[in-house]
C-alpha positions as CSV (number, residue, x, y, z in Angstrom):
1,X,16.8,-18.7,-10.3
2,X,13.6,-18.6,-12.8
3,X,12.7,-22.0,-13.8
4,X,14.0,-22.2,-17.7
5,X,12.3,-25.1,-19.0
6,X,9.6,-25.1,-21.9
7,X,7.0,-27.5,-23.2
8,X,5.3,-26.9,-26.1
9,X,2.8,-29.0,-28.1
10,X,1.7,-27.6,-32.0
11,X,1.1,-29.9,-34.6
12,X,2.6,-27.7,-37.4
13,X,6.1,-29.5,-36.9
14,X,7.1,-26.3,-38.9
15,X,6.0,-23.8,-35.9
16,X,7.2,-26.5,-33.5
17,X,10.8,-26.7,-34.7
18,X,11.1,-23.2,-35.1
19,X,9.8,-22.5,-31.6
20,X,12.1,-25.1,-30.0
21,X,15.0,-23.5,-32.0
22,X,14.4,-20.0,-30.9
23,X,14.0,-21.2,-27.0
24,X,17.0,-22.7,-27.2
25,X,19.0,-20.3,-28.2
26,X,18.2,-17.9,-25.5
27,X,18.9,-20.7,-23.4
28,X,15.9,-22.6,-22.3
29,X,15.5,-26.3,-22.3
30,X,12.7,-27.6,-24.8
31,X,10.3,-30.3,-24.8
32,X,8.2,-30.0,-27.9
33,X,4.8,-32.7,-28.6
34,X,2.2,-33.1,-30.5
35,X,0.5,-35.4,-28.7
36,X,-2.2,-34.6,-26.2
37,X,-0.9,-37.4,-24.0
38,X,2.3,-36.9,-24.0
39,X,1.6,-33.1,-23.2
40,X,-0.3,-33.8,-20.0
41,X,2.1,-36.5,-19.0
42,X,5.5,-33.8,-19.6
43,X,3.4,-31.2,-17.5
44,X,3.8,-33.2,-14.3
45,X,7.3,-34.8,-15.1
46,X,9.7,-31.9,-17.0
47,X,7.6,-29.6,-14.3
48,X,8.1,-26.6,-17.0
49,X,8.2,-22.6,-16.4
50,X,6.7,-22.0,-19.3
51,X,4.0,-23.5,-21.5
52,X,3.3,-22.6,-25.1
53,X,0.2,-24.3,-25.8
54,X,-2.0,-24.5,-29.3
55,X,-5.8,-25.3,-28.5
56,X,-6.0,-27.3,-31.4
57,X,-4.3,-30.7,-31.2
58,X,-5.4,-30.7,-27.3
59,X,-9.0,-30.6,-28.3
60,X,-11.0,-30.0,-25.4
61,X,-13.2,-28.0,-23.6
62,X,-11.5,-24.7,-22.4
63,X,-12.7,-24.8,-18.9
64,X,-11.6,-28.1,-18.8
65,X,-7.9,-27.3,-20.3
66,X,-7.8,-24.8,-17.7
67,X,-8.7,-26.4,-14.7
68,X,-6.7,-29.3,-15.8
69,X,-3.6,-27.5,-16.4
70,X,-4.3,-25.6,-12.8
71,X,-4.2,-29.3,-11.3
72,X,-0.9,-30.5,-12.7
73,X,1.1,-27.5,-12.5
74,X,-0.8,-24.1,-11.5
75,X,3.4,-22.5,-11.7
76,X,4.2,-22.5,-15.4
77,X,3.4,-19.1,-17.2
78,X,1.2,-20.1,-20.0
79,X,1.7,-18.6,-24.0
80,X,-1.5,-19.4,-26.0
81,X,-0.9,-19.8,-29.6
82,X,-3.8,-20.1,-31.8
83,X,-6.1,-19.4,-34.7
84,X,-9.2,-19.3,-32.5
85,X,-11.1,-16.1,-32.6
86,X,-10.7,-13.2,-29.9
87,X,-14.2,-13.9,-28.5
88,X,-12.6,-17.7,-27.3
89,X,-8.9,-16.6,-26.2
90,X,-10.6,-13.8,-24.1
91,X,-12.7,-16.7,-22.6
92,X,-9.7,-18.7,-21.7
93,X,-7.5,-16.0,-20.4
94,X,-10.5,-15.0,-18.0
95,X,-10.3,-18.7,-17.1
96,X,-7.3,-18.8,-16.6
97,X,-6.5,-15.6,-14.1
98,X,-9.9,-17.2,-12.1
99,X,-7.6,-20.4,-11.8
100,X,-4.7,-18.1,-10.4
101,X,-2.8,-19.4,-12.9
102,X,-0.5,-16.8,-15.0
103,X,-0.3,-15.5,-18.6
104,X,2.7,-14.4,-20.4
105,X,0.7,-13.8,-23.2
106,X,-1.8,-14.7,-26.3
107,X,-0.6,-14.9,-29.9
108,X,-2.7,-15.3,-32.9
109,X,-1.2,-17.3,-35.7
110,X,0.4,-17.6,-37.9
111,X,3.0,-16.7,-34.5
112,X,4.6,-14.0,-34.7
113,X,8.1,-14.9,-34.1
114,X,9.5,-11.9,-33.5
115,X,6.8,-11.0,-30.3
116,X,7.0,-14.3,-29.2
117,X,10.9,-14.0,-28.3
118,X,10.0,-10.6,-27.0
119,X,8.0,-12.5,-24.8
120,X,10.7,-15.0,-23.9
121,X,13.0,-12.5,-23.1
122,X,10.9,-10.7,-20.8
123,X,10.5,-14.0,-18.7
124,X,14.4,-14.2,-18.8
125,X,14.7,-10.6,-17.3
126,X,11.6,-10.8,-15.1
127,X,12.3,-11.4,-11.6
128,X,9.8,-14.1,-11.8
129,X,8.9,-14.3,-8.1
130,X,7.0,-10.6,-7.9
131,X,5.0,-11.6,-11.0
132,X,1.2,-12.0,-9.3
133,X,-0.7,-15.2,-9.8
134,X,-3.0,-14.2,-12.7
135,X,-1.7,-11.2,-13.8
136,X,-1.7,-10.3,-17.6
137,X,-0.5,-7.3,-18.5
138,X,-2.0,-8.2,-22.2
139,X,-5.2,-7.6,-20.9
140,X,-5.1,-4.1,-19.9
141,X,-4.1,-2.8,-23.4
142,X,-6.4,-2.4,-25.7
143,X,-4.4,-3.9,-28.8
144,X,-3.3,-6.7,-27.5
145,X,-0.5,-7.1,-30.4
146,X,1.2,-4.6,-29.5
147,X,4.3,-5.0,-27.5
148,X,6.9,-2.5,-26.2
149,X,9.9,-2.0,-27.2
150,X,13.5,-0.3,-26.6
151,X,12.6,2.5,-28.9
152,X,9.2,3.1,-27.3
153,X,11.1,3.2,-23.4
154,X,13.6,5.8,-24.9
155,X,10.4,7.9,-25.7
156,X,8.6,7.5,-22.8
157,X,11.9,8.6,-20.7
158,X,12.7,11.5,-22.9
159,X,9.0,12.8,-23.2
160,X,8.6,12.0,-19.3
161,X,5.5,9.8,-20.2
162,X,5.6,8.0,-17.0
163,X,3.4,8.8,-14.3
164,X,3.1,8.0,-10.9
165,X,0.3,6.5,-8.2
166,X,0.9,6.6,-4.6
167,X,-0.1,4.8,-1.9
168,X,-0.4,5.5,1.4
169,X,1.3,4.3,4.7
170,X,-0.7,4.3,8.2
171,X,1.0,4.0,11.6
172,X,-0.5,0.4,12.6
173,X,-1.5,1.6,16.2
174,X,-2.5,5.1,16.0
175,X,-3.8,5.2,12.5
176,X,-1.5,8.3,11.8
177,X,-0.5,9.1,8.5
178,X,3.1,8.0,7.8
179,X,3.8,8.5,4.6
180,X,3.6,6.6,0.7
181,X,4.7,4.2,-1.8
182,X,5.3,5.6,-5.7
183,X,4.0,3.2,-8.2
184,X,4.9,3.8,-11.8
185,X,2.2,3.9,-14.3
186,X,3.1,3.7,-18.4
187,X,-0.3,4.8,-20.3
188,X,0.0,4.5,-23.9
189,X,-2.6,6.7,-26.2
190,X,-4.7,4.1,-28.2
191,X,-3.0,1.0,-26.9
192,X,-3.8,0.9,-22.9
193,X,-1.7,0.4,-19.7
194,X,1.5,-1.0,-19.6
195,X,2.9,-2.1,-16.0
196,X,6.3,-2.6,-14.3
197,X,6.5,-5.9,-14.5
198,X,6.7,-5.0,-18.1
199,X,8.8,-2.4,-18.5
200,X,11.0,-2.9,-16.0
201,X,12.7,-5.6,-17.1
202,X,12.3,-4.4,-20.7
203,X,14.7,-0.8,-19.1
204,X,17.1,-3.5,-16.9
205,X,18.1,-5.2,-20.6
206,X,17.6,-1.9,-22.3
207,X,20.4,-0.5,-20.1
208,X,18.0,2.2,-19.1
209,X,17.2,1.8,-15.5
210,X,19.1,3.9,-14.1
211,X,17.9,6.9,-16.3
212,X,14.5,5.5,-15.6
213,X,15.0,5.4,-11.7
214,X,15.5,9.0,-12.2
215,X,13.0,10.3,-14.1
216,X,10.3,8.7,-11.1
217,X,12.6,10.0,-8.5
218,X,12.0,13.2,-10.0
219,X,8.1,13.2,-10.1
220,X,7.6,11.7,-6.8
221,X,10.4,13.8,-4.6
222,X,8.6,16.9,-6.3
223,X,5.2,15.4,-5.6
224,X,6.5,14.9,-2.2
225,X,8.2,18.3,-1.3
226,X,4.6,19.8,-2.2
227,X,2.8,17.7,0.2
228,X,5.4,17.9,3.1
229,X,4.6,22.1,2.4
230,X,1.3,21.7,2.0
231,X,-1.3,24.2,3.7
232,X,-3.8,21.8,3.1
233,X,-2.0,19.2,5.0
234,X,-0.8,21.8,8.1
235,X,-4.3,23.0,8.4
236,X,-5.1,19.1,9.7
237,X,-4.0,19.3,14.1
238,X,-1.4,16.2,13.5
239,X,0.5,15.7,16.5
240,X,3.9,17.6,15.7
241,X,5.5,13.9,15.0
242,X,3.3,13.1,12.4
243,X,3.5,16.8,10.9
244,X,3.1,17.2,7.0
245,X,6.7,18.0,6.8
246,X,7.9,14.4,8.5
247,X,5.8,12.2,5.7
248,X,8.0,9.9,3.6
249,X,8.4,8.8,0.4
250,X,9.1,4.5,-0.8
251,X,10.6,4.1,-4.2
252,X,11.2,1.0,-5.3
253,X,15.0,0.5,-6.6
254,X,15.8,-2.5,-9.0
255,X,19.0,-4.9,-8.9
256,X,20.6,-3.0,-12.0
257,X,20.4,0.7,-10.2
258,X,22.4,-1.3,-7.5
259,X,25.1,-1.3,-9.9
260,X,25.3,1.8,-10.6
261,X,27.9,3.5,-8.0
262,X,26.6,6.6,-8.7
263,X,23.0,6.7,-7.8
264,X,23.3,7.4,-4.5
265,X,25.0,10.9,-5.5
266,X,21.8,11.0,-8.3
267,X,19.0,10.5,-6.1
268,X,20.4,12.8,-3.7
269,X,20.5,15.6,-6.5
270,X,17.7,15.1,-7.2
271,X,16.7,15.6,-3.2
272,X,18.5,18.4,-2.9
273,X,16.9,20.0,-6.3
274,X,13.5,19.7,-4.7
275,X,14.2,20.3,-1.2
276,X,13.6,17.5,0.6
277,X,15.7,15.6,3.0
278,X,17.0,12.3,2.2
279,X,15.7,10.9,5.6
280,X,12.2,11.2,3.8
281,X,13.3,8.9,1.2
282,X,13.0,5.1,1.9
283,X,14.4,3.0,-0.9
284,X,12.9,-0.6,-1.2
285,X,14.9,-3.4,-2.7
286,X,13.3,-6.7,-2.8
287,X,15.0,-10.1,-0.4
288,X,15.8,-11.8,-3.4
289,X,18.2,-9.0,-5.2
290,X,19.7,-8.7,-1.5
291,X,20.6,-12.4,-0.9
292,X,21.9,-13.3,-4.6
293,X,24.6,-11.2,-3.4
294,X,24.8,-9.6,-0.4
295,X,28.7,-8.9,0.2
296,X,28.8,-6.6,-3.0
297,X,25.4,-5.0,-2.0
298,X,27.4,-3.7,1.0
299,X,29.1,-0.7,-0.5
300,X,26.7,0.4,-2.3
301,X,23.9,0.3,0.5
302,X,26.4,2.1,2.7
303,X,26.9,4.6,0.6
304,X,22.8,5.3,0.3
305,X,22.9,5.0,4.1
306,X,26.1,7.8,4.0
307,X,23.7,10.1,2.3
308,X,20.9,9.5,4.8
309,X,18.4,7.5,2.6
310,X,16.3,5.0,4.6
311,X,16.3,1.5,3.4
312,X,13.5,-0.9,2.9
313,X,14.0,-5.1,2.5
314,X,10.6,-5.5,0.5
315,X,8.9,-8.7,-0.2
316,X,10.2,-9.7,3.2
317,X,9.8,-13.8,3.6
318,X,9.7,-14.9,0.0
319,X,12.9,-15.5,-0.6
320,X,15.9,-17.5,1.5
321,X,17.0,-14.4,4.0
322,X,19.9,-15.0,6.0
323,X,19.9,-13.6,9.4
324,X,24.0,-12.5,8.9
325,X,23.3,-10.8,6.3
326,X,20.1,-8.7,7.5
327,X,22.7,-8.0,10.7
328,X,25.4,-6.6,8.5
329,X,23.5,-5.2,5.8
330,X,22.3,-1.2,6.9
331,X,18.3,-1.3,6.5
332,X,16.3,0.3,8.1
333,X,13.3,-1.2,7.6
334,X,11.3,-4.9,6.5
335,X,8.5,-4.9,4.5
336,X,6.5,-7.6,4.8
337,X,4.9,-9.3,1.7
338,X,1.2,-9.4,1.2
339,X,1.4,-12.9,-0.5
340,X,1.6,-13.5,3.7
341,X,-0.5,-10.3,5.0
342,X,-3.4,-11.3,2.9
343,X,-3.6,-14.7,4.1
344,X,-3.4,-13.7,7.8
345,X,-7.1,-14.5,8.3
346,X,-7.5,-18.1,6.8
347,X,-3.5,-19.5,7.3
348,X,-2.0,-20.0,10.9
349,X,1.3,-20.4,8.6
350,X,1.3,-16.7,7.3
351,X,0.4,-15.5,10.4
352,X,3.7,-17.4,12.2
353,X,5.9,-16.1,9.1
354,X,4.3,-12.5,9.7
355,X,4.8,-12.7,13.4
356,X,8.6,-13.8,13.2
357,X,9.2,-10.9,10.7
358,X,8.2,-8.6,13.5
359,X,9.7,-10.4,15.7
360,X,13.1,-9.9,13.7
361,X,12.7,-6.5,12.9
362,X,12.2,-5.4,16.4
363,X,15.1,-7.5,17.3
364,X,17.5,-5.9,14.7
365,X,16.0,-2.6,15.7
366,X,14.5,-1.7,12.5
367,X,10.5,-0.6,11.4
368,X,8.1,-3.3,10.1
369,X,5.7,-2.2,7.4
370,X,2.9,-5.0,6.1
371,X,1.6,-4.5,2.9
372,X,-1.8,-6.0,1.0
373,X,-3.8,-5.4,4.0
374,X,-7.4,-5.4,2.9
375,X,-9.3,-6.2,6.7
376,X,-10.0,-4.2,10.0
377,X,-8.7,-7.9,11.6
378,X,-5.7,-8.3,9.5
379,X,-4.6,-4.6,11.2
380,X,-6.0,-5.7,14.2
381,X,-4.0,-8.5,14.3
382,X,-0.4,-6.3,13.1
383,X,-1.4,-4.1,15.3
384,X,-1.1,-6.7,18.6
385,X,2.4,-8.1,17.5
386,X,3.7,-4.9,17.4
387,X,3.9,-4.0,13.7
388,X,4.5,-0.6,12.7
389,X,3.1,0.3,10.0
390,X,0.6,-0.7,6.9
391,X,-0.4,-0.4,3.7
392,X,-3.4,-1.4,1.4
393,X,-6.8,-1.3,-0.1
394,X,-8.1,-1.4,4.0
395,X,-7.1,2.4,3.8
396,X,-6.6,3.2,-0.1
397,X,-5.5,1.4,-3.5
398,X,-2.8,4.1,-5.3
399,X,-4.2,6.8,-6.5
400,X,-3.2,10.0,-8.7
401,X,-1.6,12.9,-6.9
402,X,-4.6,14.9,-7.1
403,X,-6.7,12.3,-5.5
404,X,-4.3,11.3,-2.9
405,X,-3.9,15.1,-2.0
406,X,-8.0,15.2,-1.1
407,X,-7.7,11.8,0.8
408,X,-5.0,13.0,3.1
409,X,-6.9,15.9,3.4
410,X,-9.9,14.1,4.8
411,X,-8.1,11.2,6.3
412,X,-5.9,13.1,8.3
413,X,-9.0,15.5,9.8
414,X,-11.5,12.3,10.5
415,X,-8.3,11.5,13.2
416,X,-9.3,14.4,15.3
């Protein structure tokens, strides 16, 4: 469960009580100061989720705040609320991410009330624990007060705006190409990139995931009945198990399609409209929507399992797994999270996390799949406990389907 406590310091009392009246009505519990002291001392004893912080009445240097608020409590998502000039936020936002610590985003004032419980809300929805230590999706559009909306999702989905990166999947011992991962990519003319750990929880609370779930499906399982027939591809002397027509596809599937009884007969569709087998199809659904509640998953997993989708347990190890459930649950396949692959070379912790993970997938009889590998020793290291497969910037960071076409191309011929 998300951590849904706030503390803010403002010395408007104005903004202050209108803040703290708006938090709490979406359900949050609010500390509000305006006291520098009091702010630093309510960091480390209310322990908050999120901080919305003016610079003003903590007057300081900003690589001081920073490092400062790293020290006490480097968890909280941090909301900067200011008059300051771009120039300075841009400073402390860059800061910031260096610190690891996480933005939720950077208002000018007079605060706009309306983005700022925009902003709330998408915490609310977010599933809190895949949001990366630094990230800011703010940052990567180029008008940064700009926010999307219900209206704006409806057009992407009915222009079919969205577009897709893949990335690829290496057997861990032979190198082999296995197959890839579709990541969904919102570009927005004029305004920059917008990522899904934006508007995915803005379609979960929108109603709309479902639809959206369908519209990637679409793009990747035609993307992927191209490649599987590509000549390019069957040109390359693959060993007839690791033929062009046996690569896979991962989507990723959110707790709100799980809901929807009738996705598995969608998705399949949607297979059969493009010709391609449901066995090619792995579906990834992250620990923590499996164990919040795993005897209703059940049916529904079955019935993806019935129509001969393979099934992925991603972010394997960052959430409270249960080995009953994993037995009676149908995957057929744990993912490993890179939050633990990318520390393999510097923690003898991740690696004893990574190494039970195989451990228990080969002991359930399912594949294990490590992602965020970045290092020759990382795989090396996979590779001797028996992991099966990889993926990461080591081999490629997701790329556009035209790229990804010429780097199979050349990957799979520098294996012969």
């Amino acid at each position: 469960m998300e951590n849904n406590r706030i503390l803010i310091i403002d010395d408007d009392p104005d903004v202050s009580q209108t803040l703290h009246d708006m938090a709490e009505a979406l359900g949050f519990e609010v500390i509000t100061t305006d006291s520098k002291l009091s702010f630093f001392a309510q960091l480390a004893l209310f322990e908050p989720g999120i901080i919305i912080f003016d610079l003003a009445p903590l007057d300081q240097d900003n690589l001081a705040l920073v490092e400062q608020l790293a020290d006490i409590n480097d968890k909280a998502q941090l909301v900067i609320v200011s008059g300051v000039s771009n120039e300075s936020l841009n400073v402390i936002a860059k800061n910031a991410n260096d610190r690891g610590l996480r933005l939720l985003g950077i208002l000018q004032k007079p605060v706009p009330v309306a983005r700022m419980r925009q902003l709330l809300t998408l915490y609310l929805s977010a599933d809190q624990r895949k949001t990366p230590a630094g990230n800011n999706w703010q940052q990567q559009l180029d008008n940064s007060d700009w926010m999307p909306t219900q209206e704006d999702l409806i057009d992407v989905i009915e222009n079919d705006l969205l577009t897709l990166n893949y990335q690829p999947k290496l057997d861990c011992s032979t190198g082999n190409l296995l197959g890839f991962e579709a990541l969904a990519r919102w570009d927005v003319p004029g305004k920059g990139s917008v990522t899904p750990d934006v508007f995915v929880p803005l379609a979960e609370s929108s109603h709309l995931m479902s639809v959206l779930t369908c519209n990637i499906a679409k793009h990747g399982l035609l993307w992927l009945s191209k490649i599987q027939r590509s000549p390019i591809l069957s040109n390359c002397s693959l060993q007839p198990e690791y033929s062009p027509d046996k690569l896979t596809l991962a989507l990723n599937l959110s707790a709100r399609c799980l809901e929807d009884t009738d996705m598995p007969d969608k998705l399949a569709e949607i297979c059969h409209q493009f010709q391609v087998d449901p066995a090619s199809v792995i579906l990834e659904i992250s620990e923590s929507t499996v164990m919040h509640n795993p005897d209703k998953l059940l049916e529904i997993l079955t019935l993806f399992r019935d129509k001969h989708f393979q099934l992925s347990i991603d972010d394997f190890g960052t959430g409270f797994s249960s080995m009953l459930h994993l037995v009676r649950l149908p995957f057929t396949e744990l993912k490993i999270d890179k939050c633990f692959v990318g520390k393999a070379d510097v923690s003898e912790e991740a690696r004893a996390i990574i190494k039970s993970s195989v451990d228990l997938s080969k002991s359930l009889g399912i594949r294990s799949v490590a992602e965020g590998v970045e290092s020759q020793s990382i795989r090396q290291f996979l590779t001797e406990l028996g992991c099966n497969a990889f993926q990461g910037y080591l081999i490629s960071k997701p790329v556009s389907e035209d790229s990804l076409l010429v780097w199979s191309k050349q990957y799979c011929e520098s294996l012969h």
